[in-house]
VOSE-347247 format. One record per residue (C-alpha): x, y, z; residue number from 1. Coordinates in nm, 3 decimals. Each point is the difference from the previous one (the first is absolute). Example, Ala and Ser with C-alpha at 12.3 -4.5 7.8 and 13.67 -1.06 7.14 Angstrom:
[pt [1.230 -0.450 0.780] 1],
[pt [0.137 0.344 -0.066] 2],
//
This chain:
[pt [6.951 3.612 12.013] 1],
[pt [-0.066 0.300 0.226] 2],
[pt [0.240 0.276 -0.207] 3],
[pt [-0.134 -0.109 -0.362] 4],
[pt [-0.389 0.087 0.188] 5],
[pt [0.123 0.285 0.187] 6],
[pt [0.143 0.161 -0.371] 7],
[pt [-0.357 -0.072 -0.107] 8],
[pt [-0.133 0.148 0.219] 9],
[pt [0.197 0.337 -0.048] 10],
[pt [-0.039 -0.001 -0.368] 11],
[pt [-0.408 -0.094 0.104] 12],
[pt [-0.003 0.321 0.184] 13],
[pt [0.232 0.252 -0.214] 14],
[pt [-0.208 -0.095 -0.307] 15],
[pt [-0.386 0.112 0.141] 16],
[pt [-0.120 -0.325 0.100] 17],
[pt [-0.321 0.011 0.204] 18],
[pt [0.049 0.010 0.392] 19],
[pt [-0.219 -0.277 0.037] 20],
[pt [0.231 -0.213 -0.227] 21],
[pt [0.265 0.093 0.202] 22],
[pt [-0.117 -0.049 0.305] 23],
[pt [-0.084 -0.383 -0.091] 24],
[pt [0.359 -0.037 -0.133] 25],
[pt [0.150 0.120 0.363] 26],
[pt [-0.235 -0.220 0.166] 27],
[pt [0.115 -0.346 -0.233] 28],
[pt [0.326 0.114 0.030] 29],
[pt [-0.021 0.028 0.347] 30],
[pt [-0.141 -0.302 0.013] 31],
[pt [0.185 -0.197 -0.182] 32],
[pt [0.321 0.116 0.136] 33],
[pt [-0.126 -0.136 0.339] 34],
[pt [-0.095 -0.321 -0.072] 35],
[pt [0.361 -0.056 -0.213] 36],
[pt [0.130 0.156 0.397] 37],
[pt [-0.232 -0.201 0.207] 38],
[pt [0.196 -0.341 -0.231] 39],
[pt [0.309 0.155 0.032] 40],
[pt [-0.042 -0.024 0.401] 41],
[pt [-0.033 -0.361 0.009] 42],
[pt [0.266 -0.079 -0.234] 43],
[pt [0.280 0.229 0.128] 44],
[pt [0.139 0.045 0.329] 45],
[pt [-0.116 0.345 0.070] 46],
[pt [-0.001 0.183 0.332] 47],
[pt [-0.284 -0.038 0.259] 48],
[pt [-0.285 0.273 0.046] 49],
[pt [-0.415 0.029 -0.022] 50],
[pt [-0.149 -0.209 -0.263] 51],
[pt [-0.104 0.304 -0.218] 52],
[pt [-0.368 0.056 -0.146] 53],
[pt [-0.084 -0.022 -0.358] 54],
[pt [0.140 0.332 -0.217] 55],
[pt [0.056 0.149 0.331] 56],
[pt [0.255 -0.195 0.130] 57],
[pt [0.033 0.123 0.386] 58],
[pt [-0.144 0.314 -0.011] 59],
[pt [-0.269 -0.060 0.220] 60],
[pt [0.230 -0.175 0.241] 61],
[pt [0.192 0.351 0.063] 62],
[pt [-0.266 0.168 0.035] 63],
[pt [-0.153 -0.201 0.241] 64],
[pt [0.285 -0.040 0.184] 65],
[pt [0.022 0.386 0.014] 66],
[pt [0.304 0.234 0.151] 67],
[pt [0.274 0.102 -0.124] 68],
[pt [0.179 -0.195 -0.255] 69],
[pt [0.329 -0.097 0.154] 70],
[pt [-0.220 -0.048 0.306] 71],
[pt [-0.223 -0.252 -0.175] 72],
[pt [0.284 -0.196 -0.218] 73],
[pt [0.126 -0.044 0.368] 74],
[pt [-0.280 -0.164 0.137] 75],
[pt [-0.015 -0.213 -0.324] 76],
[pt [0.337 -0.107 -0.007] 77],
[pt [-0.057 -0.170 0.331] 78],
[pt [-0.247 -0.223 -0.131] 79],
[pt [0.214 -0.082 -0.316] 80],
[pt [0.339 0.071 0.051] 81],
[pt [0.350 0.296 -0.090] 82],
[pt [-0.132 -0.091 -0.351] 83],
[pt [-0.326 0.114 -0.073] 84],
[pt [-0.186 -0.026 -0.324] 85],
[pt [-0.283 0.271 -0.066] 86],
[pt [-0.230 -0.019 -0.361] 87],
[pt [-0.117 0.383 -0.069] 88],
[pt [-0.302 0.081 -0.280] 89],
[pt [0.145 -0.088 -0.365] 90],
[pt [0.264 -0.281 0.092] 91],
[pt [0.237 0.208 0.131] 92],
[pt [0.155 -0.233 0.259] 93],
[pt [0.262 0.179 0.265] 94],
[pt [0.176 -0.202 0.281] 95],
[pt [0.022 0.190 0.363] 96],
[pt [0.350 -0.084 0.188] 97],
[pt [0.006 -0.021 0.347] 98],
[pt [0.310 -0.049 0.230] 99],
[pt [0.399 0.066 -0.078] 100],
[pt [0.072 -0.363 -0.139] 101],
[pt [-0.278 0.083 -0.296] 102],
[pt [0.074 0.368 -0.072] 103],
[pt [0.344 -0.051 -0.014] 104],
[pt [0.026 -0.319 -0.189] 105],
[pt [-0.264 0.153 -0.238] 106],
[pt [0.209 0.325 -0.009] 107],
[pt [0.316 -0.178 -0.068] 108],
[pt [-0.127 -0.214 -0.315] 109],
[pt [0.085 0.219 -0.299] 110],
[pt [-0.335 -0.175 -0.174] 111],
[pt [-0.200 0.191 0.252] 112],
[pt [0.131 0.341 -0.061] 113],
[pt [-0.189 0.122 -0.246] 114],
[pt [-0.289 0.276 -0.023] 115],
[pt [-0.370 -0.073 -0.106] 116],
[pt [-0.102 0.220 -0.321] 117],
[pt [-0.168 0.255 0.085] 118],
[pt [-0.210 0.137 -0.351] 119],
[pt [-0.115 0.296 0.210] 120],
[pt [0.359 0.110 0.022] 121],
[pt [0.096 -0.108 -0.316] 122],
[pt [-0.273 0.278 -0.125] 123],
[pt [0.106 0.280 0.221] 124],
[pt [0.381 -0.027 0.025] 125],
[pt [0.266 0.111 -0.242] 126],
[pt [0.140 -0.357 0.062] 127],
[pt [0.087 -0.246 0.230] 128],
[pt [0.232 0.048 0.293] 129],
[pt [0.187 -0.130 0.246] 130],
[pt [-0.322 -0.076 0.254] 131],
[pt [-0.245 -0.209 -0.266] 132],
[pt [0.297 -0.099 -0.244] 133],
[pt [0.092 -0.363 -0.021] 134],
[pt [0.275 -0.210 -0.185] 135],
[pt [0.313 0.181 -0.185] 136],
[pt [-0.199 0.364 -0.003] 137],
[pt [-0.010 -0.004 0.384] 138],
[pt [0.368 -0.135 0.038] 139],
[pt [0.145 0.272 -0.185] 140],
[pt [-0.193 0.303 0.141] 141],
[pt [0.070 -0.145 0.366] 142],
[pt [0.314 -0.011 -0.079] 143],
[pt [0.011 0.311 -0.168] 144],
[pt [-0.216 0.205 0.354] 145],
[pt [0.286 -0.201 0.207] 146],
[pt [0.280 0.156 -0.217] 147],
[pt [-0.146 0.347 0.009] 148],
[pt [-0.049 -0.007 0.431] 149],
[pt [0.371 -0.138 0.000] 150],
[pt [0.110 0.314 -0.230] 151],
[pt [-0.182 0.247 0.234] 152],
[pt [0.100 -0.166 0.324] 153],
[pt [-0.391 -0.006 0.105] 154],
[pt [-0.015 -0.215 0.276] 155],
[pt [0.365 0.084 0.129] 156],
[pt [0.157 0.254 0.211] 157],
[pt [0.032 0.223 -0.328] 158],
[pt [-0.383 0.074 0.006] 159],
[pt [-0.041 0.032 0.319] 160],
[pt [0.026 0.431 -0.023] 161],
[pt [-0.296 -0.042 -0.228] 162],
[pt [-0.211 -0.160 0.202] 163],
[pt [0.119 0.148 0.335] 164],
[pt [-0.063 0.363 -0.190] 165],
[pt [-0.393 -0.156 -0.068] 166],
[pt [-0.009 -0.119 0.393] 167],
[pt [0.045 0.389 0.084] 168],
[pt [-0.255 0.133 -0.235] 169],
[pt [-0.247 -0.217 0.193] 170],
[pt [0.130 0.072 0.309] 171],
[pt [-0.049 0.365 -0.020] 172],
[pt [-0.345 -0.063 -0.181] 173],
[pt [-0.098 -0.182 0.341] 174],
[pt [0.130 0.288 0.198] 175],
[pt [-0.233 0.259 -0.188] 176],
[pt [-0.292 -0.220 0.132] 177],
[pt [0.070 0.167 0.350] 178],
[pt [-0.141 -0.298 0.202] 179],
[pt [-0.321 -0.014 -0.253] 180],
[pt [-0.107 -0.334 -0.083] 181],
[pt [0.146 -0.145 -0.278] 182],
[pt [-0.077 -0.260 -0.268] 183],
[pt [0.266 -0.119 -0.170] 184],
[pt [-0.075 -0.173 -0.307] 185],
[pt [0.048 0.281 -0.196] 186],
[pt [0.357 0.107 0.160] 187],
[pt [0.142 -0.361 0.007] 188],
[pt [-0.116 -0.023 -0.350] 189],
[pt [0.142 0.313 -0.107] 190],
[pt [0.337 -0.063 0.139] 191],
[pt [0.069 -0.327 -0.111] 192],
[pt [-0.082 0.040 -0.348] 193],
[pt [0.205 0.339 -0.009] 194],
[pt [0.271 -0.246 0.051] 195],
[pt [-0.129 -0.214 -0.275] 196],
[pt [-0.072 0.295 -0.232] 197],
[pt [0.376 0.113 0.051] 198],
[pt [0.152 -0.351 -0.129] 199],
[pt [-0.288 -0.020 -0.276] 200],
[pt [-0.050 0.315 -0.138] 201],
[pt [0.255 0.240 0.137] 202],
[pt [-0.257 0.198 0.162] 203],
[pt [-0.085 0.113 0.347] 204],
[pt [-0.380 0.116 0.062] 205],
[pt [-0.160 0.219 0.276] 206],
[pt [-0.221 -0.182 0.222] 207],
[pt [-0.289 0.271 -0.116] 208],
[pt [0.087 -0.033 -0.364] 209],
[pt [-0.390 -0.063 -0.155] 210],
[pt [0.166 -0.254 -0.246] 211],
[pt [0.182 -0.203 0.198] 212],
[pt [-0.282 -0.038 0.290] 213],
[pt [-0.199 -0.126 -0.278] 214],
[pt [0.242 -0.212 -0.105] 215],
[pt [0.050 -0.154 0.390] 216],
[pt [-0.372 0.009 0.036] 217],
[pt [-0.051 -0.214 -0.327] 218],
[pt [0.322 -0.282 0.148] 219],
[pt [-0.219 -0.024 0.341] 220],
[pt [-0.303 -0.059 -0.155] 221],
[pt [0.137 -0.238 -0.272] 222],
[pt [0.185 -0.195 0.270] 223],
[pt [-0.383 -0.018 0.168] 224],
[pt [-0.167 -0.129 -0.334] 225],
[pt [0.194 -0.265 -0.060] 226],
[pt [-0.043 -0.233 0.305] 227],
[pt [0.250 -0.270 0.137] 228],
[pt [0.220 -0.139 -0.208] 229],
[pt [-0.153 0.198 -0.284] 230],
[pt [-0.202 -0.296 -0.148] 231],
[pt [-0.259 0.224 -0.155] 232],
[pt [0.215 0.146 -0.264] 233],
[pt [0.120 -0.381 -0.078] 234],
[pt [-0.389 -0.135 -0.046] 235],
[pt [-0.142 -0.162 -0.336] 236],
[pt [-0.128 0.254 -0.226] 237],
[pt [0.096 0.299 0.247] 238],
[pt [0.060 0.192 -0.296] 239],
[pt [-0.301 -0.032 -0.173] 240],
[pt [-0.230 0.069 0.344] 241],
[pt [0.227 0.313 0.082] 242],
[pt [-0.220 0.246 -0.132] 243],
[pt [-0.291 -0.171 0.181] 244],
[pt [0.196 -0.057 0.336] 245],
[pt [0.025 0.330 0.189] 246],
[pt [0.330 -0.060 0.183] 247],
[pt [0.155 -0.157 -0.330] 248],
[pt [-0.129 0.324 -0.150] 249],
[pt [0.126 0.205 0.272] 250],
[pt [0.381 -0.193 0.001] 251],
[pt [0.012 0.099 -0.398] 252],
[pt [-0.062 0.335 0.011] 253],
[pt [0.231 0.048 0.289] 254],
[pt [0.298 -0.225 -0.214] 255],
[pt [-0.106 0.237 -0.291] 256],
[pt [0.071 0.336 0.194] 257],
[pt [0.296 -0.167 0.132] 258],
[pt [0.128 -0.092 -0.359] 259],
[pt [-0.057 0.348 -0.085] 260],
[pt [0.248 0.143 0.288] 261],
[pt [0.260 -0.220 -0.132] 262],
[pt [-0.072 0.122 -0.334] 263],
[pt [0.067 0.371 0.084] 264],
[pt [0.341 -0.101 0.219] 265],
[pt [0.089 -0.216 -0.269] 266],
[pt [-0.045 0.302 -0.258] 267],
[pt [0.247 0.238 0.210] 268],
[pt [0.210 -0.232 0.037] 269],
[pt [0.055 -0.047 -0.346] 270],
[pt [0.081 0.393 -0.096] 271],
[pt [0.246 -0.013 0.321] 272],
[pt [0.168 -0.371 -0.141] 273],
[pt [0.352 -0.035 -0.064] 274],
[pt [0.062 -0.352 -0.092] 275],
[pt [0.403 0.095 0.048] 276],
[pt [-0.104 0.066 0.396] 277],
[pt [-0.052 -0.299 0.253] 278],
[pt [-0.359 -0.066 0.129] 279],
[pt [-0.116 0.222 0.272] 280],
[pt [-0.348 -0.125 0.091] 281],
[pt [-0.180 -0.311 -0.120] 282],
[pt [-0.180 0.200 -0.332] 283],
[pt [0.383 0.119 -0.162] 284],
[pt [0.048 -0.383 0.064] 285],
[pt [-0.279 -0.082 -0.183] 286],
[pt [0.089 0.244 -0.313] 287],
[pt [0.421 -0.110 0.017] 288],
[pt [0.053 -0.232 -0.240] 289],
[pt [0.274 -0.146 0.199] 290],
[pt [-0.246 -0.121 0.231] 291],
[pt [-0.242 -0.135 -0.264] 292],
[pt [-0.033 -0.326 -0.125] 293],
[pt [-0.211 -0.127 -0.240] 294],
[pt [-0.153 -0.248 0.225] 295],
[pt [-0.199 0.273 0.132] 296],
[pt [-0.183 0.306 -0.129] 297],
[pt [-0.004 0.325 0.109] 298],
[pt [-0.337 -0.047 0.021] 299],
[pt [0.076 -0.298 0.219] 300],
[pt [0.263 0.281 0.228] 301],
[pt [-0.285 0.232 0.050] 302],
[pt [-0.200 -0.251 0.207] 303],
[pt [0.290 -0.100 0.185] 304],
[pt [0.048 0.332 0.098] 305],
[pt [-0.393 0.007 0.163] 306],
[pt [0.097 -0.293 0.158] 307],
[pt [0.275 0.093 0.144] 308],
[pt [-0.231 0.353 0.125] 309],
[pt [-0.337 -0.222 0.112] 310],
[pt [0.220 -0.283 0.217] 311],
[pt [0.221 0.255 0.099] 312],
[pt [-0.249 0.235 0.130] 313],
[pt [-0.300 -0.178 0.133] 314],
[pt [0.204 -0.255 0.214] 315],
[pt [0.232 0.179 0.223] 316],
[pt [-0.277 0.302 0.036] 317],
[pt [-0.210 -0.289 0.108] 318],
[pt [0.261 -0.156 0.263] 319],
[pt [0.062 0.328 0.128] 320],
[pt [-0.401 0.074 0.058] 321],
[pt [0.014 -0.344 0.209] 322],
[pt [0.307 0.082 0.188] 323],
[pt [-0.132 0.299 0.187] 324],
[pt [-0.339 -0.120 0.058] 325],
[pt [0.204 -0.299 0.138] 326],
[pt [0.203 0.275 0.216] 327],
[pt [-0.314 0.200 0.142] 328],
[pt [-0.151 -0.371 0.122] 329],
[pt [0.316 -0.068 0.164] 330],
[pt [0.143 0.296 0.139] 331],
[pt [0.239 -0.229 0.230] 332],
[pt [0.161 -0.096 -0.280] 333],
[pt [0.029 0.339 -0.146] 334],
[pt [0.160 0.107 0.228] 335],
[pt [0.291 -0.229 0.068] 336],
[pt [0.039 -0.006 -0.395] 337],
[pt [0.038 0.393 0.085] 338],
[pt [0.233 -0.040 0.268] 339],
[pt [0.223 -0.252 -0.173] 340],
[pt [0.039 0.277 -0.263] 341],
[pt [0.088 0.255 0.240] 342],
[pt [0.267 -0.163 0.105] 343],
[pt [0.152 -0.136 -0.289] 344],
[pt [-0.051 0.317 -0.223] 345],
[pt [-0.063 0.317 0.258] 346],
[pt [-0.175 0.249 -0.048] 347],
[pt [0.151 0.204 -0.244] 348],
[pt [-0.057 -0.173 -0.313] 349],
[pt [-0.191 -0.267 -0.188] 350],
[pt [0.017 -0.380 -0.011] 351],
[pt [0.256 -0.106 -0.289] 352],
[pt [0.017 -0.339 -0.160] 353],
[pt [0.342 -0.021 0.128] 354],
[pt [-0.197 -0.012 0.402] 355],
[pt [-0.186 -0.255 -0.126] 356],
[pt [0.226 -0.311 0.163] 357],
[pt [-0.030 0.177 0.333] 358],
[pt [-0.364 0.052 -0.018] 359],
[pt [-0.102 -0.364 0.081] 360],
[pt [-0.362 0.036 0.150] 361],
[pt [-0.083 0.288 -0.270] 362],
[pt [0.084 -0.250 -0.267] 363],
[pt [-0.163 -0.275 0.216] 364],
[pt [-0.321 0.234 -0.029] 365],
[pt [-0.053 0.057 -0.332] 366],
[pt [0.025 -0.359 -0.122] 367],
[pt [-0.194 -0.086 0.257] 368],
[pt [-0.284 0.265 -0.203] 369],
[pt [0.110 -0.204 -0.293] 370],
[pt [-0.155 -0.311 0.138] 371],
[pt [-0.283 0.100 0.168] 372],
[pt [-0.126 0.268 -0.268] 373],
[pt [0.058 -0.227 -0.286] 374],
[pt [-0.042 0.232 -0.273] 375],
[pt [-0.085 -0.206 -0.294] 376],
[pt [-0.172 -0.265 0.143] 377],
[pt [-0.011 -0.287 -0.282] 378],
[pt [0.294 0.177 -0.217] 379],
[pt [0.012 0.030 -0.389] 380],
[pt [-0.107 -0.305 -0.194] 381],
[pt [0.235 -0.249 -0.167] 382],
[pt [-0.072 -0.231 -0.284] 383],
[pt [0.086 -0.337 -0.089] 384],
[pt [0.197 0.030 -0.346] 385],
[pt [-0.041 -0.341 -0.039] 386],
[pt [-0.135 -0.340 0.157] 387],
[pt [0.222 -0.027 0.293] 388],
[pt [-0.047 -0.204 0.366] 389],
[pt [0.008 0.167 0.335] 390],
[pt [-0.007 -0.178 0.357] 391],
[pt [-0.098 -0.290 -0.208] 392],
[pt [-0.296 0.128 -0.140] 393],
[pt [0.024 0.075 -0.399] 394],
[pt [-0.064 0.376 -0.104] 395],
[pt [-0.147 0.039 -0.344] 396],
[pt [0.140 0.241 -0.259] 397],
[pt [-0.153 0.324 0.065] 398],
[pt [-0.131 -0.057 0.381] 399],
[pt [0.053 0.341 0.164] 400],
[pt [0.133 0.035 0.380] 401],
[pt [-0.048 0.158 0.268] 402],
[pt [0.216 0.025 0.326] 403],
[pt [-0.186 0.066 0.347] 404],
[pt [0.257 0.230 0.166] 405],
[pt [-0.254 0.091 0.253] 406],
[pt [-0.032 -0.272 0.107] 407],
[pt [0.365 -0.104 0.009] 408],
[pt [0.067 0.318 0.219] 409],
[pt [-0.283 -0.115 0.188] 410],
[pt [0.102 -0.415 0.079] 411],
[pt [-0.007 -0.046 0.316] 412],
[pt [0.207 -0.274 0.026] 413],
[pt [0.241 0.222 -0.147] 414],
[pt [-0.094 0.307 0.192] 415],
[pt [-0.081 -0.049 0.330] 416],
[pt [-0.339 0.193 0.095] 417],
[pt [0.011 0.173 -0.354] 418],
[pt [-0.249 0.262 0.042] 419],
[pt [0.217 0.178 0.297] 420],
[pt [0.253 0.238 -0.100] 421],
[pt [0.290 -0.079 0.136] 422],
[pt [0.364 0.125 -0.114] 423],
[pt [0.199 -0.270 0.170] 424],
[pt [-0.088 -0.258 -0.208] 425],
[pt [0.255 0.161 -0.282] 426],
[pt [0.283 -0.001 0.327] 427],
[pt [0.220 -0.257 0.072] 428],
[pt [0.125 -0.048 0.368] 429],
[pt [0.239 0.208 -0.039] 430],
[pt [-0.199 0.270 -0.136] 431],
[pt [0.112 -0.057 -0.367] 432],
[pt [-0.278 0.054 -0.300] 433],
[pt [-0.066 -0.343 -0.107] 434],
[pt [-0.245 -0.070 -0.271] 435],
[pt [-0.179 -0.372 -0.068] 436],
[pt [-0.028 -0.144 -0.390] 437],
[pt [-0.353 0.009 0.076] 438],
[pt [0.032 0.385 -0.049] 439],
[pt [-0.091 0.139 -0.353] 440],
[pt [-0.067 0.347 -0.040] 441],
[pt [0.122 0.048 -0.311] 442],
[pt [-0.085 -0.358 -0.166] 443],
[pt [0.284 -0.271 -0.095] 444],
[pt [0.115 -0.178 -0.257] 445],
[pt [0.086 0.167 -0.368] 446],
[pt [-0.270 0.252 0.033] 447],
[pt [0.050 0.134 0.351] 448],
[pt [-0.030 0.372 -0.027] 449],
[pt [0.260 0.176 -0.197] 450],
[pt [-0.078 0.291 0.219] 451],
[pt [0.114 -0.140 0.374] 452],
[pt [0.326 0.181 0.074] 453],
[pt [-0.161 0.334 -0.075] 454],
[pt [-0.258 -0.074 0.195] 455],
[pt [0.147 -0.108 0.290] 456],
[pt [0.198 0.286 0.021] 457],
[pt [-0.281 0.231 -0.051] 458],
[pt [-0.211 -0.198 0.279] 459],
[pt [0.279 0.057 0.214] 460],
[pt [0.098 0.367 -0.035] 461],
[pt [-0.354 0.096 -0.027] 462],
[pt [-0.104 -0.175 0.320] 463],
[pt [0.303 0.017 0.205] 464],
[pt [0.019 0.428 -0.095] 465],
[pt [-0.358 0.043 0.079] 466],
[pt [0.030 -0.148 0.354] 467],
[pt [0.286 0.193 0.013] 468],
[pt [-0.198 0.286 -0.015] 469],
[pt [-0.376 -0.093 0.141] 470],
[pt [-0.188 -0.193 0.213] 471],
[pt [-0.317 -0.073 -0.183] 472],
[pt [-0.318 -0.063 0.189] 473],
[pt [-0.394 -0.040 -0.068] 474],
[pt [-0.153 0.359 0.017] 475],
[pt [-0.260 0.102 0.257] 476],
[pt [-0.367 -0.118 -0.081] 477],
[pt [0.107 -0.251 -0.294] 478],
[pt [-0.086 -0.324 -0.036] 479],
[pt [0.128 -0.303 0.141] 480],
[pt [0.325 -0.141 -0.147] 481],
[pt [-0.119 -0.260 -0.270] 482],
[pt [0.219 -0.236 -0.148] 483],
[pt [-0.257 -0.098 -0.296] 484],
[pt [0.168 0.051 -0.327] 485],
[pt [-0.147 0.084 -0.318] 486],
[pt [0.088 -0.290 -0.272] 487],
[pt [0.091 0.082 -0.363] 488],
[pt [0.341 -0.092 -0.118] 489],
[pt [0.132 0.098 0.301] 490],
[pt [-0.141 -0.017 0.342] 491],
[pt [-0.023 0.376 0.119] 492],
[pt [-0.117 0.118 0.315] 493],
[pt [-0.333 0.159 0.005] 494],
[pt [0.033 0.326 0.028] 495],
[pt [0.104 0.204 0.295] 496],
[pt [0.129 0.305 0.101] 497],
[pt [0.293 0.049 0.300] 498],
[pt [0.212 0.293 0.204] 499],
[pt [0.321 0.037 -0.026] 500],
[pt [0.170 0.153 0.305] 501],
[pt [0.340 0.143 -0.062] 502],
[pt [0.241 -0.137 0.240] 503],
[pt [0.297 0.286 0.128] 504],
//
């Protein structure tokens, strides 16, 4: 019933129809969509959660309950269990997972690895990649991005020049600060996606290059606009309230600009094509019929590719951020993370990936930033492709979900005294890295992120070469260390600024 009134609707609103008329169809629509819900609760199986209010479903129990959200599903999922049912505005129903056994049984059930439609990116992209795609299209482009990295070695000792080349530029960049305090969203941000710019596009950009600081400027503040889990874009009639909405508004125009970059690679790219030469970034890919498949449009290839530059970016800048307020708070553990790399590499030149089995506690370290930082907080959504059971419970066609990472990282039955940051708990007793299945910083299951061995190698050369070369501390006269993030799609740290004190 609810897509024959929904196309209504539309065609009510493309042809001139008065607002008032429209208005009354949402609100029967609305309405009658909950009351066929409100049955469908007591005949089905469903998970636990709030009874919701009429049209609103449990709107006005978030906001009462206040905080942020992975905070708040928390708190809820103790009263009514890992699997949490929530009822947004317009019968958009979304289940909140809580604990390892749910995530990863949920992860692991390939009827719960879909995307939710999203019609605001349906209107603004050139297609639909890898990130939103679902079904055969998504199969073939992951496949596809996971073909490409294996070609160009990203991820494996054969990329690591290219990054260790990037972990240089910064280095010296830090160095021209002279001891001035430093923020480092922009320089983290800069550097990353260099490295992400060099397997997408072929290109390299100064960190003062107008274009691409807009271009990094319009990522952060996307990644901000958003929110966890990136619901908003994924919300009943999103598409039609974007104009009205001023971060939807604000998210298309950035997606537009964006689409217009790739339009101008994509158009050099084409007078420098020779489909009898092999691929040598992710756009020649896209134009080499070799590659192609008729699966998926080029249109389709061009989103990829801002995938690949938006996850790729935002996420390690963002761990890296964490990891050295993490470092100035704990300057104990700075320090022996500094003198285990003294010993194991000297002096005389950087970390290498190759140092990375003898660098135990450094390793130890940064997953321990993993946990505790929790970048994206409730992850990206999943959908139920069809009716499907989970944990006993029966998840309807279309249910979306959501997995509380935070709040994994943050069990403490799993994690003893979770809000301390301690290194040791990634150490076995004989000083070994360890790591627990409870541990998910890059997802699990089929959509786990395609991105994790470059990442983990750039999270390790960046961090391990810049405590190589500094020891970072608060500056004179600023504020206290705050651990408050700032929530969006990731969780970022609110913003701060640093020294960094070359070390001889």
């Amino acid at each position: 019933m609810a897509a024959p009134a929904l196309g209504t609707l539309l065609d009510a609103i493309s042809s001139g129809t008065s607002t008032t008329t429209v208005l009354v169809f949402v609100f029967v629509f609305l309405f009658v969509s909950w009351i066929l819900r409100r049955r469908d609760r007591t005949t089905r199986n469903l998970p636990p959660g709030p009874w919701p209010w009429p049209l609103l479903g449990n709107l006005p129990n978030l906001i009462a309950a206040g905080g942020e959200p992975h905070e708040m599903f928390l708190r809820l999922s103790k009263q009514y269990g890992p699997v949490l049912r929530i009822d947004l505005v317009g019968g958009k129903r979304i289940v909140v997972l809580h604990g390892y056994k749910a995530i990863y049984q949920a992860f692991n059930n390939p009827l719960l690895s879909d995307r939710p439609v999203s019609e605001v990116a349906r209107s603004i992209s050139p297609g639909i990649g890898v990130t939103i795609g679902s079904g055969q299209t998504w199969k073939t482009q992951r496949n596809l991005v996971m073909q490409f990295m294996r070609d160009f070695s990203i991820g494996r000792s054969g990329f690591e020049g290219s990054i260790a080349q990037e972990v240089k530029s910064l280095i010296q960049e830090f160095k021209s600060m002279k001891d001035k305090p430093i923020n480092t969203v922009h320089l983290f941000h800069s550097a990353i996606s260099n490295i992400i710019c060099a397997v997408v596009y072929g290109t390299r950009y100064d960190y003062d290059d107008p274009k691409f600081k807009e271009l990094l400027r319009q990522t952060i503040r996307t990644f901000e606009l958003l929110g966890s889990g990136g619901i908003l874009f994924f919300m009943p009639f999103a598409n039609l309230v974007a104009a009205f909405i001023p971060s939807l508004r604000e998210i298309s125009q950035n997606f537009r600009k964006y689409n217009a970059f790739v339009q101008e690679a994509l158009l050099w790219h084409r007078g420098a094509f020779d489909p009898q030469s092999d691929p040598t970034d992710f756009l020649y890919l896209c134009l080499n019929t070799e590659y192609r498949n008729r699966e998926v449009s080029m249109g389709d290839m061009m989103t990829t590719s801002g995938d690949l530059f938006f996850a790729g970016t935002e996420t390690t800048a963002t761990t890296l951020q964490w990891s050295l307020l993490y470092m100035m708070a704990n300057p104990e553990i700075q320090a022996r993370v500094q003198q285990e790399i003294d010993s194991v590499v000297g002096r005389d030149r950087l970390p290498q990936m190759s140092d990375k089995p003898n660098l135990p506690y450094t390793e130890a370290t940064m997953l321990e930033i993993q946990r505790i930082a929790n970048i994206v907080p409730l992850g990206l959504p999943h959908k139920a492709a069809e009716d499907t059971t989970l944990m006993g419970y029966t998840i309807p066609k279309g249910t979306i979900l959501l997995p509380n990472f935070w709040a994994l990282g943050r069990d403490p039955e799993v994690w003893p005294e979770p809000g301390l940051f301690k290194p040791e708990r990634f150490l076995d007793k004989d000083g070994h890295v360890t790591r627990k299945n409870e541990f998910m910083p890059f997802s699990v299951g089929r959509r786990m992120c395609l991105g994790e061995p470059l990442a983990k190698m750039e999270l390790f050369l960046f961090f391990s070469g810049l405590l190589h070369q500094f020891t970072f501390q608060r500056p004179d006269g600023a504020p206290p260390i705050s651990f408050k993030g700032s929530t969006g799609l990731t969780f970022a740290p609110v913003p701060f600024e640093m020294r960094a004190i070359v070390r001889t």
